[in-house]
C-alpha positions in Angstrom: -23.2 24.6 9.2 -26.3 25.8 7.7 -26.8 28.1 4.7 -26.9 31.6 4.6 -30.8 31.2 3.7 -31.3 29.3 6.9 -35.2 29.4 6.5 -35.5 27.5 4.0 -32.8 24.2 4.6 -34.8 21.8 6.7 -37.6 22.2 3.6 -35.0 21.5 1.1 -32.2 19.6 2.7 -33.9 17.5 5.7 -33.8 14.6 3.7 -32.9 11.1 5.6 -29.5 11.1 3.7 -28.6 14.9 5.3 -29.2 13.8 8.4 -26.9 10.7 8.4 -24.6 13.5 6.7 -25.0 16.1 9.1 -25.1 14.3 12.6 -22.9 10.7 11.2 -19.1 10.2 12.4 -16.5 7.4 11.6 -17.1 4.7 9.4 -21.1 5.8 8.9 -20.5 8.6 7.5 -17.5 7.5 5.6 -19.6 4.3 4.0 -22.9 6.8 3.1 -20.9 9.5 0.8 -19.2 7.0 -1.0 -22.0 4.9 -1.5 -24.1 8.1 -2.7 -21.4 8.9 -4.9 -20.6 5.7 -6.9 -24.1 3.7 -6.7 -26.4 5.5 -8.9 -23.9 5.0 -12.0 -22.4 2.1 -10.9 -24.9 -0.3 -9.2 -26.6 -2.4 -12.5 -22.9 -3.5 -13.5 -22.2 -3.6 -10.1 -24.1 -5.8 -8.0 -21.3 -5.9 -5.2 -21.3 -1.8 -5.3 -25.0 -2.3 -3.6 -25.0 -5.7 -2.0 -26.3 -5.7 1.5 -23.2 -7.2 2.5 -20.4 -5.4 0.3 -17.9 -6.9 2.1 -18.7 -10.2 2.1 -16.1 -13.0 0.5 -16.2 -13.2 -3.0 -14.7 -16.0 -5.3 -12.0 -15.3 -7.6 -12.2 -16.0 -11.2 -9.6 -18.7 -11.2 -7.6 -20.6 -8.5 -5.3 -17.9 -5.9 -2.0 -18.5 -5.4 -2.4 -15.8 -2.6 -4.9 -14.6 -0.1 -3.6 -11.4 1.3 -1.2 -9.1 0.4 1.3 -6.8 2.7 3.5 -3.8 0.8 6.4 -2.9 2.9 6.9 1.0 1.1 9.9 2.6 1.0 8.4 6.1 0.5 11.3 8.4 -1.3 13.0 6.0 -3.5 15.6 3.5 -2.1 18.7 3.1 -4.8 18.4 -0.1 -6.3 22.3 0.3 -7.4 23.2 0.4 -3.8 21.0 -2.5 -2.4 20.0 -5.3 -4.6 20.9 -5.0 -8.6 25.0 -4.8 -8.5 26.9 -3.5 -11.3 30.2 -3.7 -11.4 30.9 -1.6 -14.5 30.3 1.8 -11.8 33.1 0.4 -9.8 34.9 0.4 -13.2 34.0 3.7 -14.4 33.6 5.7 -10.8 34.5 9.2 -11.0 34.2 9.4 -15.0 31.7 12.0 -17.0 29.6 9.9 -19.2 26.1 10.8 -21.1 23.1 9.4 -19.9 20.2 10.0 -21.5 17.5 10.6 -18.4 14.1 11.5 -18.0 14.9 14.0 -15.3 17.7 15.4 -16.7 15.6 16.1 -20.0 12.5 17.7 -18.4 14.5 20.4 -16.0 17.8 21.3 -18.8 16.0 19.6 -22.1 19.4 18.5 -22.6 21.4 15.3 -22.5 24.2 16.1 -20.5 27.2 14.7 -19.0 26.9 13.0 -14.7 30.3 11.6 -12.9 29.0 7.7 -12.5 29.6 7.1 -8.6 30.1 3.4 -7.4 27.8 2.5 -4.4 30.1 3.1 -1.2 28.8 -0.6 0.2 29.9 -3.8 -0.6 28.0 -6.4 -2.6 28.3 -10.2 -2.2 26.1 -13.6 -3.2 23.8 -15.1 -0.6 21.9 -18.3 0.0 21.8 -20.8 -2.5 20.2 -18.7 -5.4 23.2 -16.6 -4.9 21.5 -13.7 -4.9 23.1 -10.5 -5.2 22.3 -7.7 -2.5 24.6 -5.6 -0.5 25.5 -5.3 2.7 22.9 -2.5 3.8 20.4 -5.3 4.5 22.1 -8.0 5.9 18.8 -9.2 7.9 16.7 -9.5 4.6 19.9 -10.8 2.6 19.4 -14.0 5.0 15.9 -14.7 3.5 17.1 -14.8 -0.2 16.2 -18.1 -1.1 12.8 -16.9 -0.3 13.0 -13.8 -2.2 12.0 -13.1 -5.7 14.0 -10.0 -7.3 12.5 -8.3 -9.9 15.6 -5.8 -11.5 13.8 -4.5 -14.5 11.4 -2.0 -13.2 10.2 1.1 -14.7 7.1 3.5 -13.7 5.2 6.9 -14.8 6.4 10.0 -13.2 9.6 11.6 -12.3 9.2 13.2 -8.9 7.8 11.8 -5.8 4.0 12.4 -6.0 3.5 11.3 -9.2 5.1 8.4 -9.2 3.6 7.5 -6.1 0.1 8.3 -7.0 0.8 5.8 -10.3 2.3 3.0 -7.6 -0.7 3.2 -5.6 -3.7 3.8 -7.9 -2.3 2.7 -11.5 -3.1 6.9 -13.0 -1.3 9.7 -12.4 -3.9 12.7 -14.0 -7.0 11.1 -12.4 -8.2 10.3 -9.1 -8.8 6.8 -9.1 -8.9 3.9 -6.5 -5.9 2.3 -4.8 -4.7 -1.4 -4.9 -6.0 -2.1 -2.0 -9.1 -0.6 -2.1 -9.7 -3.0 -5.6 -8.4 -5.7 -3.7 -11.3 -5.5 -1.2 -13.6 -4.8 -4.3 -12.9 -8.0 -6.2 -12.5 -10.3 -3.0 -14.2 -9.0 0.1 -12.5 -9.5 3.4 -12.0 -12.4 5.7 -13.0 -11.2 8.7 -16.2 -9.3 8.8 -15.2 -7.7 12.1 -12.2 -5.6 10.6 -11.7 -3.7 7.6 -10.3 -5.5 4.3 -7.8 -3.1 3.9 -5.5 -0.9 6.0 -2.8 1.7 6.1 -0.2 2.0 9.2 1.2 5.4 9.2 1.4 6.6 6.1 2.3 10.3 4.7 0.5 12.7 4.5 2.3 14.3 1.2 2.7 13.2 -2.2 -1.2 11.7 -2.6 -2.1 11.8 1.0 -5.2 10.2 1.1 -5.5 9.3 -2.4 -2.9 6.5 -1.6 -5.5 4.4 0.2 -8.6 6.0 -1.6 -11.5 4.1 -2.9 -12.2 7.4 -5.1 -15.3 6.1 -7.0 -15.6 3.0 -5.5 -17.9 2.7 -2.6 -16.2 4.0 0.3 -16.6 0.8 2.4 -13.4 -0.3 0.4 -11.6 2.6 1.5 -8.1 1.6 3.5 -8.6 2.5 7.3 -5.3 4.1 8.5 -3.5 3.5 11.5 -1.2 6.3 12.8 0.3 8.6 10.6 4.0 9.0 9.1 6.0 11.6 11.7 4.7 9.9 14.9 6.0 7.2 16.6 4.1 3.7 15.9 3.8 3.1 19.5 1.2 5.9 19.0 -0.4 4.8 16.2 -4.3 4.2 16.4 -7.5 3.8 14.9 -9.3 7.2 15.3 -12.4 6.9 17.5 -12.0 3.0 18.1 -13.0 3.3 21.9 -14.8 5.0 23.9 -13.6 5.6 27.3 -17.0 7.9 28.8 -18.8 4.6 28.0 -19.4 1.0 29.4 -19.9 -1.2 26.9 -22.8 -2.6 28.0 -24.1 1.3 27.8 -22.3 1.7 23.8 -24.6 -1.9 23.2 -27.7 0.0 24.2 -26.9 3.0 22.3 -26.1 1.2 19.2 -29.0 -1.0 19.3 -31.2 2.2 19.5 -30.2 4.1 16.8 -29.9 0.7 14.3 -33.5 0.5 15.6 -34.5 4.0 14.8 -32.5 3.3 11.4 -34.8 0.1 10.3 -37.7 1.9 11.2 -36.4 4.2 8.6 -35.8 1.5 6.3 -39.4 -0.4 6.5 -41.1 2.8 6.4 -39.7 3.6 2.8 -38.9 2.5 -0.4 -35.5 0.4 -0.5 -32.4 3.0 -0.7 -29.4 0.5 -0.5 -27.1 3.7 0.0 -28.7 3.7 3.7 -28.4 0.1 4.1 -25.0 0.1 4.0 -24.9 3.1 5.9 -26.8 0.9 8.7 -24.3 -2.0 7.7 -21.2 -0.2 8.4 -22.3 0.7 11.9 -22.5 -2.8 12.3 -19.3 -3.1 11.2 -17.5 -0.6 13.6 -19.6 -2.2 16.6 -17.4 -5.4 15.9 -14.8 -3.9 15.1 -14.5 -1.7 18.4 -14.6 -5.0 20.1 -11.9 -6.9 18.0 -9.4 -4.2 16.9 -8.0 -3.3 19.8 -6.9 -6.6 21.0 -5.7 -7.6 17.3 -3.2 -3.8 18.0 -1.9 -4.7 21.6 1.4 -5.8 20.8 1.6 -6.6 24.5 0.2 -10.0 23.9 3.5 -11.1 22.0 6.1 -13.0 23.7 9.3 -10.7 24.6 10.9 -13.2 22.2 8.9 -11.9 19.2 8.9 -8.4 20.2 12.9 -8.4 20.0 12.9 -10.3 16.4 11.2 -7.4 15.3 13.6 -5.0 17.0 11.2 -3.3 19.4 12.1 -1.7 22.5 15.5 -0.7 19.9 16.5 2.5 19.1 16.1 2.8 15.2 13.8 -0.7 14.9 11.3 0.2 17.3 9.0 2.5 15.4 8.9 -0.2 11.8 9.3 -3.3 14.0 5.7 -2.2 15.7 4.5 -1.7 12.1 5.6 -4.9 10.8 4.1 -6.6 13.6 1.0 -5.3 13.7 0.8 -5.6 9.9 1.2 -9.8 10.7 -1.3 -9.7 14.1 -3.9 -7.8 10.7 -2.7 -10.0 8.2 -3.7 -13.6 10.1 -6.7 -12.2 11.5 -8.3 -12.0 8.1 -7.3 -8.4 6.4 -6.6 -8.8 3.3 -4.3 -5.7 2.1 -2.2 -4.2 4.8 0.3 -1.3 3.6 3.4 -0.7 6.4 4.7 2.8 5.3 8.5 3.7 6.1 8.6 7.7 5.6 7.6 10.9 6.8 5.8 13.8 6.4 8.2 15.9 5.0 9.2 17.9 1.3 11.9 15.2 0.9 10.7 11.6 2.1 13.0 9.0 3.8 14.9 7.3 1.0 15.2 10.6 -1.3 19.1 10.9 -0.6 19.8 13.9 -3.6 23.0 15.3 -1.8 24.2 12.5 1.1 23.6 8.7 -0.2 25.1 7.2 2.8 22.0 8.5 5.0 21.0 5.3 3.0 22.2 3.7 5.9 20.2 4.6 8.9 17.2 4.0 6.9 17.7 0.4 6.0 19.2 -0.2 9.6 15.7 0.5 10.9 13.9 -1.5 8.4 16.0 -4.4 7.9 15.5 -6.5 10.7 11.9 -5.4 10.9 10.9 -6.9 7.4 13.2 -9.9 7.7 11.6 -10.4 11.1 7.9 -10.6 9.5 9.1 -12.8 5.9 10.3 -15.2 8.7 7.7 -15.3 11.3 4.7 -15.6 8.2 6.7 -18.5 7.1 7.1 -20.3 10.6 3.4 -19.6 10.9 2.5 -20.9 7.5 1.3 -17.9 6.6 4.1 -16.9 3.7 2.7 -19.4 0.9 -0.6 -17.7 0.7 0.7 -14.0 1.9 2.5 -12.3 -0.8 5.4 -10.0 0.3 6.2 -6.8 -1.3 9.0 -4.6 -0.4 10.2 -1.8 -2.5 9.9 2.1 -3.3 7.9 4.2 -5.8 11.5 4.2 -8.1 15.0 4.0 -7.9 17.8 6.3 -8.2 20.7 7.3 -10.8 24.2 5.6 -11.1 25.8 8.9 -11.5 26.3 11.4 -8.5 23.8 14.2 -8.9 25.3 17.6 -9.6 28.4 15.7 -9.0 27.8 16.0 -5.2 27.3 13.1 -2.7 23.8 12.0 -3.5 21.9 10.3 -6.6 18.7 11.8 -8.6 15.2 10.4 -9.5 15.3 7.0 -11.5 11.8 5.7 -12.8 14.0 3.8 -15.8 15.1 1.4 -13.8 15.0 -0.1 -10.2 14.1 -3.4 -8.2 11.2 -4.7 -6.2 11.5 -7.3 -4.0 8.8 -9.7 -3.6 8.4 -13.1 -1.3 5.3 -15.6 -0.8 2.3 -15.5 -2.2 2.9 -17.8 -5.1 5.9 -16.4 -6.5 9.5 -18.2 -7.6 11.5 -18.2 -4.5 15.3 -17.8 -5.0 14.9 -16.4 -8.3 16.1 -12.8 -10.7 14.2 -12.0 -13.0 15.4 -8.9 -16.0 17.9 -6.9 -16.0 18.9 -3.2 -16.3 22.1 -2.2 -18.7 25.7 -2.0 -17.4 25.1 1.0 -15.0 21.6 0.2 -13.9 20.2 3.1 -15.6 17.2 1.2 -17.6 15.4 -1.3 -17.4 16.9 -3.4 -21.1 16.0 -7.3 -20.0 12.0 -8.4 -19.4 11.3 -5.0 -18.7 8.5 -5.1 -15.6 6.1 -1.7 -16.0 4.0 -0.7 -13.4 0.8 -1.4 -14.9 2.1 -5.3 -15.1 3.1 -5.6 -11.5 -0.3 -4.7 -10.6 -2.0 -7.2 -13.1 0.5 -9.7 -11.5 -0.3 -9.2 -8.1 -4.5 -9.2 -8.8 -3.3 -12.3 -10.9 -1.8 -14.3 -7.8 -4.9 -13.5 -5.9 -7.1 -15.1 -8.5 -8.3 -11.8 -10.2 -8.2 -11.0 -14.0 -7.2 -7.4 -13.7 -8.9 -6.9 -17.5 -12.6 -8.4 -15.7 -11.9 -6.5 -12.6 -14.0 -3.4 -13.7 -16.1 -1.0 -12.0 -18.3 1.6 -14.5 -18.2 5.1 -13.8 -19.1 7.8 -15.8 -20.6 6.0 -18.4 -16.8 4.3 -18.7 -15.7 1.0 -17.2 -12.4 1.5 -15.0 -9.6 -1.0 -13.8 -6.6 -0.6 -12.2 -4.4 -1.3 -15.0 -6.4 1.4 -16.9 -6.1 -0.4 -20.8 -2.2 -1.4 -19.5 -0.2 -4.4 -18.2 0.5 -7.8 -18.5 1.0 -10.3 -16.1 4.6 -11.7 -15.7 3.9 -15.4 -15.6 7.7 -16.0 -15.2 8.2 -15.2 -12.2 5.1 -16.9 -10.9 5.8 -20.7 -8.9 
């Protein structure tokens, strides 16, 4: 829209950047404000910020172990004392009042008060030859454990869902900074240059929104694309604006090949202004893209076979089943971070069970066979070595029944991740929480040092992995984390 003082904004605003603004759509306009935003006070410590090709492969500063990375999220907090870190001293102690001094707890009362401990209502058992604990709510991924690696000893910033969320994704809570993935694509590039390095299929809306696949002040060509959106179905899901169906393509070619020729006329005629360059680039960019996309997202053109591993065509494994498999058809095409996101759009996401736990159950009945599905079809296509697996949720839950009802609180103390692939120990626990699987006591795992472990398995120093801003140089880890070389093959 233009101002109010309409006479005067083509003297003062008709400048070749507010037009790309003003008449740009999709990834154009998406690659121009970032850029305009982050290369001014970024670009001398950042060559890659203003390289012609900012996308382009980049080498690592020491050997990978992995090459892409896919996070199967749990969005609401799955228990961790109900799936995969047993304790048998709640079986002991069920139904007694005991004191535990919690996080939650202490910021709504300010007291330490007293909980009635509630065993988990499923049963637990060994599997494989690790002998693995889990219980039987995921039978499916249970089958893979002498690929997984357990990780018991979490513990994370933030005591309700969206800031502990924002602090999974982006490392900060208080600030808006990038996402893992968008710093993925920053240090490496992508693999294929026809799609996007990093993408999103169906994630929420709420608790960060947006800010979960940000680039923030990155430039925006490392931005996650999204696919769908949580609260629709994923046989729905699309890339916004991928085709057009007015069009022949010979007639988009033409069209395209105009205005990239109106654009380097633009280009030669002036100084060089690499903020338009990649502007130019990244039309490139969703040209090919609009041809390979779609093909890569027709699930169609998986045997039947495949399609009922994952559990499509299935009531309750349909919707993450399509996720999961379009997250492998992305993953071996070349994108390097994909994010498959089990939740919704609502105040209380999927796993948040604060009043009835054993809703627990639907929700790992429809991703179960789904994720077991993909750790096993990455493996029998060779793909699981160099493709690191993580599954898990933005914290865990409390070993005491919350208000002494049915359900369990917030737990960012203590709770499991599971991880596969990708250069880590396969069959293998790593720390522990104490008795009741309140806190994390044993080779405690924070946040901050799963991140520097997972930029450290694909070859990236998360202390060099820096990108100046405001007169400050940012990371990831912020000034935080250590990589967990023991659980590393």
């Amino acid at each position: 829209m233009f101002p109010m003082d309409s006479k005067h904004w083509f003297r003062d605003s008709a400048t070749r950047r507010h037009f790309l603004q003003s008449t740009s759509c999709g990834f154009g306009m998406l690659a121009l404000a970032g850029l305009a935003r982050g290369a001014d006070d970024a670009g001398a410590a950042n060559p890659a910020a203003v390289n012609a090709d900012p996308l382009a492969p980049r080498p690592t500063h020491f050997p990978a172990r992995a090459k892409r990375v896919v996070f199967l999220f749990m969005q609401g907090g799955p228990s961790h004392v109900d799936t995969f870190d047993y304790k048998p001293a709640m079986v002991e102690h069920d139904g007694k009042m005991r004191t535990f001094d919690d996080a939650r707890t202490l910021a709504k009362t300010r007291k330490v008060i007293e909980h009635r401990v509630m065993k988990s209502p499923w049963k637990f058992r060994q599997h494989g030859e690790s002998g693995m604990w889990g219980s039987e709510l995921f039978p499916h991924i249970q089958n893979h454990a002498d690929d997984l690696c357990l990780v018991r000893s979490m513990y994370t910033e933030g005591i309700a869902h969206g800031p502990a969320t924002l602090f999974m994704h982006t490392g900060a809570i208080n600030l808006v900074r990038p996402s893992v993935g968008a710093w993925v694509q920053y240090g490496l590039g992508t693999e294929n240059q026809n799609l996007p390095g990093f993408v999103s299929i169906c994630p929420s809306m709420g608790n960060g929104g947006p800010r979960n696949w940000s680039n923030a002040f990155l430039p925006t060509v490392y931005q996650g694309t999204t696919i769908g959106r949580a609260g629709i179905p994923a046989s729905e899901a699309r890339i916004r604006n991928l085709t057009n169906e007015r069009l022949s393509t010979a007639e988009q070619r033409r069209q395209f090949e105009l205005l990239q020729e109106l654009n380097r006329g633009q280009t030669a005629a002036h100084a060089a202004d690499p903020e338009l360059d990649a502007v130019i680039d990244s039309y490139e960019l969703a040209f090919r893209m609009q041809n390979t996309a779609p093909g890569i997202l027709d699930l169609s053109q998986e045997s039947k076979e495949t399609q009922k591993s994952y559990g499509i065509g299935e009531k309750g494994t349909d919707s993450f089943g399509r996720q999961c498999l379009m997250a492998r058809r992305l993953l071996e095409s070349g994108v390097r971070y994909v994010q498959v996101n089990y939740g919704d759009n609502s105040a209380n996401p999927a796993w948040d069970q604060h009043s009835n736990l054993p809703k627990h159950a639907e929700h790992a009945f429809n991703v179960d066979r789904p994720a077991a599905a993909l750790i096993a079809d990455l493996k029998q296509r060779g793909l699981l070595e160099d493709t690191l697996v993580w599954f898990g949720g933005e914290f865990g839950r409390t070993p005491y029944a919350e208000k002494n009802g049915t359900g369990r609180d917030h737990n960012p103390d203590g709770f499991s991740v599971l991880l596969a692939g990708g250069g880590v120990k396969a069959g293998f626990q790593y720390g522990e929480t104490d008795e009741f699987g309140h806190h994390a006591v044993i080779n405690k795992v924070h946040m901050h040092d799963l991140h520097a472990t997972l930029l450290h398995l694909l070859g990236l120093d998360h202390e060099r992995l820096t990108f100046r801003y405001a007169g400050r140089d940012f990371r990831l880890t912020d000034v935080h984390g250590r990589v967990v070389h023991d659980i590393i093959a």
